[in-house]
SEBAKOL-309620 format. One record per residue (C-alpha): residue number from 1; residue in three letters; x, y, z. Coordinates in Angstrom, 3 decimals, decimal comma, always signed. Layout:
<NUM ALA <X Y Z>>
...
***
This chain:
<1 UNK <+210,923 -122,765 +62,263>>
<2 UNK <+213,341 -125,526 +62,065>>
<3 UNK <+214,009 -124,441 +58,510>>
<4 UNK <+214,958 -121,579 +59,540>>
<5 UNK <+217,303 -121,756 +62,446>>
<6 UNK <+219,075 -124,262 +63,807>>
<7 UNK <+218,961 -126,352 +67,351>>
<8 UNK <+221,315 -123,044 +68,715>>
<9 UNK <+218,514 -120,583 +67,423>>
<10 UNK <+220,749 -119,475 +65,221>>
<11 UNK <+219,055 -118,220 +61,320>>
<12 UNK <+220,604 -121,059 +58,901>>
<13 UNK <+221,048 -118,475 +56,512>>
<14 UNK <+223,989 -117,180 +58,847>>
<15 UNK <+225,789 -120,991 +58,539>>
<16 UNK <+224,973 -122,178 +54,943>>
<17 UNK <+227,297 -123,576 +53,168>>
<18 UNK <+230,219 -123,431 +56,386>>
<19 UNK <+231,830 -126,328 +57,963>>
<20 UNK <+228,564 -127,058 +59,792>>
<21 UNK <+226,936 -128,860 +56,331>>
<22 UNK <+228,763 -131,754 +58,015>>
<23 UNK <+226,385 -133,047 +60,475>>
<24 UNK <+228,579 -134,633 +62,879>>
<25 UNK <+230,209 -131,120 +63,847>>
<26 UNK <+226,930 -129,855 +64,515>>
<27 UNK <+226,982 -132,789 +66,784>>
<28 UNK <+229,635 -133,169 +68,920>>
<29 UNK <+231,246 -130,299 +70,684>>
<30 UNK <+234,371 -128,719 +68,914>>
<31 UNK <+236,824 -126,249 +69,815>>
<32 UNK <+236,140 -122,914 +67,033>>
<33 UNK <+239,846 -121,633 +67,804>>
<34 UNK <+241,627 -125,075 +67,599>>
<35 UNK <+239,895 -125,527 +64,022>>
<36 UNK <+241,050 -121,624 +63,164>>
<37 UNK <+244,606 -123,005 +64,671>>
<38 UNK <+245,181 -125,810 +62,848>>
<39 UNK <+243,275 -124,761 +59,319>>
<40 UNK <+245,108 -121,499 +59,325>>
<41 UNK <+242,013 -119,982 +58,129>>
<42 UNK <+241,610 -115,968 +58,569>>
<43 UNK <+237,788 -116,562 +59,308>>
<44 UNK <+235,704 -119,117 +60,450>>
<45 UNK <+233,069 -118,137 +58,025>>
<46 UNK <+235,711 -118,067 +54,944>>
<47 UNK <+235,710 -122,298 +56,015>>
<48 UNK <+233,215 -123,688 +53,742>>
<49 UNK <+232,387 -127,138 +53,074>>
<50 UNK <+234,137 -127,559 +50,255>>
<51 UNK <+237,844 -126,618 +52,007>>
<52 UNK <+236,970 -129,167 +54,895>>
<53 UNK <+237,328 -132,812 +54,116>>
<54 UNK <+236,773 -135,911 +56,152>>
<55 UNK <+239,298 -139,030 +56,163>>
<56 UNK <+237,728 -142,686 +56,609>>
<57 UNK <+241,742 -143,632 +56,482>>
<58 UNK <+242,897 -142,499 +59,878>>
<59 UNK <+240,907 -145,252 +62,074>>
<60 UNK <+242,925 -147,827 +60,178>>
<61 UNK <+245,935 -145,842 +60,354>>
<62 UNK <+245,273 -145,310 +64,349>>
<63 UNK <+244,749 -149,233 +64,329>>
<64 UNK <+248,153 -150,070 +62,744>>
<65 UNK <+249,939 -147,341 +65,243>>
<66 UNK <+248,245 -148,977 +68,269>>
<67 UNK <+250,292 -152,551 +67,194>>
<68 UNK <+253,527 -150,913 +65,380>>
<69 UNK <+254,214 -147,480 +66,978>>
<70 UNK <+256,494 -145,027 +65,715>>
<71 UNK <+255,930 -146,480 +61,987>>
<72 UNK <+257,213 -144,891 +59,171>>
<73 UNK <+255,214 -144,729 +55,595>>
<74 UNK <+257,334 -147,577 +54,136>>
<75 UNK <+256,302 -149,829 +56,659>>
<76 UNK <+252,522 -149,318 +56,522>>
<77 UNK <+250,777 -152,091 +54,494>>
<78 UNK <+250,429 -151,381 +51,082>>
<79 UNK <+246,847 -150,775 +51,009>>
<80 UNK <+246,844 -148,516 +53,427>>
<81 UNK <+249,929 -146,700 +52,670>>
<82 UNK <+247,772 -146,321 +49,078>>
<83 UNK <+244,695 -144,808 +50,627>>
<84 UNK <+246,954 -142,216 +53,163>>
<85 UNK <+248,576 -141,147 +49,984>>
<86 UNK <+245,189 -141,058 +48,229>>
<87 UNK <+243,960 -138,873 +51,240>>
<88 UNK <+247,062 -136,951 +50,605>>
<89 UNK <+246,923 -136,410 +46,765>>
<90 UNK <+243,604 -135,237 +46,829>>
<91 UNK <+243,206 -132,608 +49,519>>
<92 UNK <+246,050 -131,027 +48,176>>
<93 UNK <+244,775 -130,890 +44,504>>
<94 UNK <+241,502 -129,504 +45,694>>
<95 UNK <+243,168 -127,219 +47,765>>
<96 UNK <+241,284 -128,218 +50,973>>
<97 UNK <+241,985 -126,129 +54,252>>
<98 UNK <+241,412 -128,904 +56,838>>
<99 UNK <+241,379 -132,453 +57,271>>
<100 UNK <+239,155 -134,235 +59,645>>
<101 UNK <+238,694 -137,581 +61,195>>
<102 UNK <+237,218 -139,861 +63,911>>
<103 UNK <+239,155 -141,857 +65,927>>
<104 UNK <+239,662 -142,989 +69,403>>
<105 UNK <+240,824 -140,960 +72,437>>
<106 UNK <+243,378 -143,018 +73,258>>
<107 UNK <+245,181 -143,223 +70,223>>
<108 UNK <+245,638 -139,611 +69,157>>
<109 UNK <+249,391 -139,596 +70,678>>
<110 UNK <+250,330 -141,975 +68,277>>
<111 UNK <+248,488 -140,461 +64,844>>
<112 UNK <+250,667 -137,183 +66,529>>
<113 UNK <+253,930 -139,045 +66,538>>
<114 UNK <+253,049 -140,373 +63,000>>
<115 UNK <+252,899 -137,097 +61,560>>
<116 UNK <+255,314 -135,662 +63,024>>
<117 UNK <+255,643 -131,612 +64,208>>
<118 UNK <+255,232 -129,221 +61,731>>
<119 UNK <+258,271 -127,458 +59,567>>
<120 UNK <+256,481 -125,046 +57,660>>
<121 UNK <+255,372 -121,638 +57,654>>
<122 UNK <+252,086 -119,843 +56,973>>
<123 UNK <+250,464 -123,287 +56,724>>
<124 UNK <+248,325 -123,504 +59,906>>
<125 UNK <+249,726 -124,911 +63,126>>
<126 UNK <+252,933 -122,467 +64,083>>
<127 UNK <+256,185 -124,435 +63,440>>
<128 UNK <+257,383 -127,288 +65,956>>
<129 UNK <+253,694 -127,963 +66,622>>
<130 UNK <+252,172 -131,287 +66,338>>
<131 UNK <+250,128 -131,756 +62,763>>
<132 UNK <+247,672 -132,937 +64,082>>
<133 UNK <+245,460 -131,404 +66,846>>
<134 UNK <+242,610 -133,087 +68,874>>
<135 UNK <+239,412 -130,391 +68,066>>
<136 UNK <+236,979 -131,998 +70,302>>
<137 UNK <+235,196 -133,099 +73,247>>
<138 UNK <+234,840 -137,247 +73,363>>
<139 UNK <+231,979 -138,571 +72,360>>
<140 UNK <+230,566 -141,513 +71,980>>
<141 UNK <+230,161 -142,788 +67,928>>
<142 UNK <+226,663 -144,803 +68,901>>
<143 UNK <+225,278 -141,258 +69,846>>
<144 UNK <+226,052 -139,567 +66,374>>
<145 UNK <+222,470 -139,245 +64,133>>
<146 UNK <+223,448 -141,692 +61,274>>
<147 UNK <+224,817 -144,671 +63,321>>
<148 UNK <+221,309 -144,291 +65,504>>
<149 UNK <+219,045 -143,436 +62,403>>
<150 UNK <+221,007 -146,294 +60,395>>
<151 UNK <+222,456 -144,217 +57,776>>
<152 UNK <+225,691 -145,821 +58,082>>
<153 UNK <+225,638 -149,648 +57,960>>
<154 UNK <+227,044 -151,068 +61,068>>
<155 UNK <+229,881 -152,867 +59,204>>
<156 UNK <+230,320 -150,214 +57,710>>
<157 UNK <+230,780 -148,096 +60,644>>
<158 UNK <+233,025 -150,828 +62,704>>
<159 UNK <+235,000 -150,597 +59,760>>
<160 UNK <+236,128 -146,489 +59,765>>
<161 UNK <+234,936 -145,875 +63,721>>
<162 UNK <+235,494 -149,259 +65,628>>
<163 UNK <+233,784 -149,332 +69,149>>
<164 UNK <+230,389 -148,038 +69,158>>
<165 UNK <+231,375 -147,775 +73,123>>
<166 UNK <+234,933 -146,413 +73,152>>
<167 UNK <+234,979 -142,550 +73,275>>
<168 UNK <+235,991 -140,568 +69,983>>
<169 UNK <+236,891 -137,577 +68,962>>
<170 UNK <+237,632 -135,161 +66,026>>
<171 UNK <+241,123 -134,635 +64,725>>
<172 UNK <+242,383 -132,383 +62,247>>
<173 UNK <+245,195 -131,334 +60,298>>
<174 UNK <+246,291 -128,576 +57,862>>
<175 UNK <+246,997 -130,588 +54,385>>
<176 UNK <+249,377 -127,705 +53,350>>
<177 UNK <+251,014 -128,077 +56,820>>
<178 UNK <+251,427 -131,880 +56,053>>
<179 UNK <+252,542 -131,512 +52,536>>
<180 UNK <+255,488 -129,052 +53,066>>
<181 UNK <+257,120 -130,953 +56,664>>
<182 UNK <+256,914 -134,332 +54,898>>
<183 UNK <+258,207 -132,855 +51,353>>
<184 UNK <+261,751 -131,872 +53,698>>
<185 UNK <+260,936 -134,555 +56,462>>
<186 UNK <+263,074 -138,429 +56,358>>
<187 UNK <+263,701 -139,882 +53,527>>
<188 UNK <+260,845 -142,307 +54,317>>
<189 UNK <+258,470 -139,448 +53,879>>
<190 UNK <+259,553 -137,227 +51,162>>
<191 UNK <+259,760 -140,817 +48,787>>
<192 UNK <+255,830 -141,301 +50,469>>
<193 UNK <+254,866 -137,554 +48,812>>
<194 UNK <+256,755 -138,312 +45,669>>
<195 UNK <+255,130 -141,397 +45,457>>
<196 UNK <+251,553 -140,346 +45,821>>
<197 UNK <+251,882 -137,257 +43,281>>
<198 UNK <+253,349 -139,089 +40,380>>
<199 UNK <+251,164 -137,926 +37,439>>
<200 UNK <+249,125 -135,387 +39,485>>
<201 UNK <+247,375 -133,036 +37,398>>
<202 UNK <+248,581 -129,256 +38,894>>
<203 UNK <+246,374 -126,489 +37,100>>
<204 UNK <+244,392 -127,221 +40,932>>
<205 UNK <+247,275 -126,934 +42,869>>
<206 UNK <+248,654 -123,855 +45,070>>
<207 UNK <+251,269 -122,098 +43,972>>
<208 UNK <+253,236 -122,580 +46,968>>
<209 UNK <+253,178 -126,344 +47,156>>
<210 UNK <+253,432 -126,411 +43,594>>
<211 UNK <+256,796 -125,320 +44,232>>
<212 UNK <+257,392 -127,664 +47,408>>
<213 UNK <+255,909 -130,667 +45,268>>
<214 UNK <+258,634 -129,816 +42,601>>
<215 UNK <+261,880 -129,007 +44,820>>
<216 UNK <+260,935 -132,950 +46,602>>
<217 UNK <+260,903 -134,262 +43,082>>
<218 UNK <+257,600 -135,132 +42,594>>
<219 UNK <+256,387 -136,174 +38,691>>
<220 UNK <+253,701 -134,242 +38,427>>
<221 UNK <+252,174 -132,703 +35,206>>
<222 UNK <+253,798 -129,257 +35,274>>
<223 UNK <+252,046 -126,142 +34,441>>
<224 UNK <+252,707 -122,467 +34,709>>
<225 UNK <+252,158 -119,843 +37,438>>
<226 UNK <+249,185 -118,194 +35,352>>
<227 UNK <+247,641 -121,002 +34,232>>
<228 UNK <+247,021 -122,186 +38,185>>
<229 UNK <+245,719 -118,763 +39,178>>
<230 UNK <+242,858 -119,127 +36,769>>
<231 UNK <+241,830 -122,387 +38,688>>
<232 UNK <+242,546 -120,618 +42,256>>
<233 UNK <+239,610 -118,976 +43,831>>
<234 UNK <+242,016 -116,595 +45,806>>
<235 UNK <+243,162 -115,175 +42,068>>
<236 UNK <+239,768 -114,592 +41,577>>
<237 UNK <+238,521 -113,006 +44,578>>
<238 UNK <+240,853 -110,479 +44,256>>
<239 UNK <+240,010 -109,983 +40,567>>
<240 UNK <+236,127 -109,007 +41,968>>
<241 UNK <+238,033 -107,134 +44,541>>
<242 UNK <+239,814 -104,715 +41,788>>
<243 UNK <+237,523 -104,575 +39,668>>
<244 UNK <+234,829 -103,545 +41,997>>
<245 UNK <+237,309 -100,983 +42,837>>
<246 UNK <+238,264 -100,196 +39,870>>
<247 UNK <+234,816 -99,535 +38,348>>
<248 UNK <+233,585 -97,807 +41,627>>
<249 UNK <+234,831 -94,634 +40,263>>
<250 UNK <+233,764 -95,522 +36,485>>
<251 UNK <+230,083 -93,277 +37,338>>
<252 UNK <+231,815 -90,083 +38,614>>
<253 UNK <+232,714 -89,163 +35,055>>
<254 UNK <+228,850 -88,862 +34,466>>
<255 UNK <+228,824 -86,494 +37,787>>
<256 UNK <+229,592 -82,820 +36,310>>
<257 UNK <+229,402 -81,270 +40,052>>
<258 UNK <+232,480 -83,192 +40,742>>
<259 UNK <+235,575 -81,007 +40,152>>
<260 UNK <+238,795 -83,357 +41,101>>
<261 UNK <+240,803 -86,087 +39,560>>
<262 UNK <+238,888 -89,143 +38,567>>
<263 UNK <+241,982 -90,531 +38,275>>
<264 UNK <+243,097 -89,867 +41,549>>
<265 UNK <+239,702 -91,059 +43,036>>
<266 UNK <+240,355 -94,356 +40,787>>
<267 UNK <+244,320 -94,778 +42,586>>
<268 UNK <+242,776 -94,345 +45,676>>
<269 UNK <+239,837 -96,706 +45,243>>
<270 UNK <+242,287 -99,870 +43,889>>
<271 UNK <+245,259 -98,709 +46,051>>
<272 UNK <+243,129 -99,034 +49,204>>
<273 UNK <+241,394 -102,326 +48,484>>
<274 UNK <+244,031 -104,722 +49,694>>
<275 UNK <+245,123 -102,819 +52,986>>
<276 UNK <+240,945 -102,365 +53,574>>
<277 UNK <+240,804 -106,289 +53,251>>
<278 UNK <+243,678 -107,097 +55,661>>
<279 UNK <+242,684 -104,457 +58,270>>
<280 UNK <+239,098 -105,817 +58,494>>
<281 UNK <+240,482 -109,289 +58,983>>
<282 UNK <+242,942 -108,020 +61,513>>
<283 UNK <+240,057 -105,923 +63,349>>
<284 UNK <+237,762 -109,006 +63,403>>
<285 UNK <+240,331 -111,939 +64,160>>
<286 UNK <+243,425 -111,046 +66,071>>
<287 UNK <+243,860 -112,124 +69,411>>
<288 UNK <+245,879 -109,120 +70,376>>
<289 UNK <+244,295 -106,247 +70,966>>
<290 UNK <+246,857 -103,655 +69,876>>
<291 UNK <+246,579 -105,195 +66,065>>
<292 UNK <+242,801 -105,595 +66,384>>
<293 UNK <+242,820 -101,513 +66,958>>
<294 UNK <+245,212 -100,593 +64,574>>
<295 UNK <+243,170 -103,044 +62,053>>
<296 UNK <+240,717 -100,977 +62,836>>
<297 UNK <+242,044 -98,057 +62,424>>
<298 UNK <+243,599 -99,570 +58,645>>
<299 UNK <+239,962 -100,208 +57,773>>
<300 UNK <+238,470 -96,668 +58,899>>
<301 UNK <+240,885 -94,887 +57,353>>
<302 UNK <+241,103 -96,806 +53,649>>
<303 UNK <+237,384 -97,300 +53,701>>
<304 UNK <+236,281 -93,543 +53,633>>
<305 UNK <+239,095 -91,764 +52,461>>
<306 UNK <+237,869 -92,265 +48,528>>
<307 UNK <+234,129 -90,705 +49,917>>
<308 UNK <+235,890 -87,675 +51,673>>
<309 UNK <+237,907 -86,798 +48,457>>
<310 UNK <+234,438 -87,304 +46,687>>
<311 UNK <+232,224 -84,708 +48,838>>
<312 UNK <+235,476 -82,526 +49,540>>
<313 UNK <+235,780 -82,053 +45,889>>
<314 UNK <+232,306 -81,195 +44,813>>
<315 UNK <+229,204 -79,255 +45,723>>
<316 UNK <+225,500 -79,293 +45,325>>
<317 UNK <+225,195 -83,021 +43,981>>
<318 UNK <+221,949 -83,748 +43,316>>
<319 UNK <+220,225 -85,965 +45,969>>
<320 UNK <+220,132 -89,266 +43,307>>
<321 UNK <+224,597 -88,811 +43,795>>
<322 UNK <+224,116 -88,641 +47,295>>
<323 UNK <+221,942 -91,824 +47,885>>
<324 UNK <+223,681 -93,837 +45,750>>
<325 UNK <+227,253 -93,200 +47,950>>
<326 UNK <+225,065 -93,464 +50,876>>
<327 UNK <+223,401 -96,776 +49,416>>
<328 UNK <+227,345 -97,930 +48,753>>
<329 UNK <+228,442 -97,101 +52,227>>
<330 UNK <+225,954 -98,576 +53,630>>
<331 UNK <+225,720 -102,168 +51,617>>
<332 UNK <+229,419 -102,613 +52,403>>
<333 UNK <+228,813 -102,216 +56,430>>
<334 UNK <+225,758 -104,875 +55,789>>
<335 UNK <+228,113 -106,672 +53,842>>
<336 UNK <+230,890 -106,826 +56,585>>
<337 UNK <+228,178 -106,958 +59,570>>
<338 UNK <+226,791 -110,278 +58,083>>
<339 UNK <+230,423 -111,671 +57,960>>
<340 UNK <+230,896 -110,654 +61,218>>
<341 UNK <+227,617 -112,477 +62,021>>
<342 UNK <+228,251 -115,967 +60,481>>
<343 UNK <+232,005 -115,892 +61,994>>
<344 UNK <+230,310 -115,772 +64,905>>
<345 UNK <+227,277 -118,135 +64,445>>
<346 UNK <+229,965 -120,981 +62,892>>
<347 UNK <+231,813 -120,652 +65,559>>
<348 UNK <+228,804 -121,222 +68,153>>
<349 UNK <+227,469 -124,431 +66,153>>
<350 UNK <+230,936 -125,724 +66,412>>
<351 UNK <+230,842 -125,061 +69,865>>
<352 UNK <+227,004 -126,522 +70,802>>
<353 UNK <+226,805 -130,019 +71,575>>
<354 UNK <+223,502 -131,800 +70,032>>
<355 UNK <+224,134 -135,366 +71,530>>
***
């Protein structure tokens, strides 16, 4: 059974693949909305393993803080100036949603004052926020799995976690967030981003701080808008999205009972894709409830109107027709019900403390 659901009771199928692959936050006990807060993610489920990334930097940069507060990037020793910008260089490339890290309790005020309070927009944290957020409960690093079943060395683990015996917890960050207020921040900081994204290949990097990276003056190796959307999953998400839509209305050619516009059954299909999207998202994840009913309401409304003009525009469709719009109807609620499932699962194995 433990194959099947984990220590929450909770089917594994529901979390594969989410931010719980990483052990430790199965572990300790974080805060679901502070990592929606600070990732700027639409849905905890949407926050795979691959967008989350874990620093072993920001114990050493804590370290240095606790001798030399209020440090600036130039003043950092070179080595680890080179890894931060390292840690910096390559979440943004791989267009990661949230950085994580371990460090010590008492020296998250100064990691805060490091980085600064955000400038941008759309990037996470709301602007004049701290960077970086505190996501979890303290806990204790000698209680995690791999320090007690010695899959860390212990050098190893003094090294990027200190005290066994000196409560920790979770940080995080939004790299876009940290990108974009250092890219306009001092002069100490935009040189910093320059510096780390001299020769940085782009094709993997957003649009958006494509653009910031360039207006800072960073040398990176240019490329164009279109050749960057065939490396960004978002492009191709909504590809699937259109051309489900688009082909959705490809059969009812074949359907000679059907007596209205195929074109205007295709316009409606596409044309209602994108408002669908942002209305379930709304309905599911806003924290006021006048936009989670009119998100509602968005979804309802773009969902079936394509299946009323279908059976309002046609009569005596054979029973095969009929199933098969049922059968589509009814794998898109599954679809949206399982979403709705593993937001909600993430969010309690977050949540659980094992330790």
């Amino acid at each position: 059974m433990q194959a099947l659901f984990g220590a929450d009771k909770t089917p594994k199928i529901l979390t594969r693949h989410s931010a719980l692959s990483y052990r430790v936050l199965r572990e300790v006990s974080v805060d679901p909305a502070a990592v929606k807060h600070v990732s700027g993610i639409d849905r905890l489920g949407n926050l795979t393993a691959r967008s989350v990334v874990i620093s072993l930097v920001m114990y050493r940069l804590s370290e240095h803080l606790d001798q030399f507060p209020l440090t600036t990037p130039d003043r950092l020793l070179t080595d680890l100036r080179d890894a931060l910008a390292t840690d910096l260089r390559r979440v943004i490339c791989s267009r990661q949603h949230l950085l994580i890290a371990f460090v010590p309790a008492t020296r998250v005020e100064g990691l805060r004052e490091f980085f600064g309070r955000n400038t941008a927009r759309g990037a996470g944290v709301e602007p004049g926020d701290y960077l970086l957020h505190r996501l979890s409960e303290e806990f204790l690093p000698q209680d995690l799995s791999m320090i007690k079943d010695g899959v860390v060395a212990s050098e190893v683990s003094e090294h990027y976690l200190g005290d066994m015996d000196e409560p920790h917890v979770v940080v995080g960050m939004s790299p876009s967030a940290w990108l974009r207020t250092w890219a306009e921040g001092l002069p100490e900081q935009r040189a910093f981003v320059r510096a780390a994204f001299v020769g940085a290949e782009s094709a993997t990097i957003s649009s958006r701080n494509y653009r910031t990276l360039r207006e800072a003056g960073a040398r990176l190796v240019p490329s164009t808008r279109l050749y960057r959307a065939l490396h960004s999953p978002t492009f191709w998400a909504y590809v699937v999205v259109f051309g489900y839509s688009a082909l959705r209305a490809l059969p009812v050619t074949f359907v000679p009972h059907f007596h209205g516009s195929v074109a205007l059954l295709w316009t409606m299909d596409v044309v209602t894709a994108i408002p669908y999207t942002w209305g379930l998202v709304a309905f599911f994840t806003a924290h006021k409830a006048w936009l989670r009913a009119v998100g509602f309401a968005v979804t309802l409304i773009t969902f079936i109107a394509p299946y009323i003009y279908f059976w309002t525009h046609g009569r005596g469709y054979p029973w095969g027709v009929n199933a098969v719009v049922v059968a589509m109807i009814a794998g898109a609620l599954l679809y949206e019900s399982f979403n709705y499932l593993r937001d909600r699962a993430v969010a309690t194995g977050l949540r659980n403390r094992q330790i």
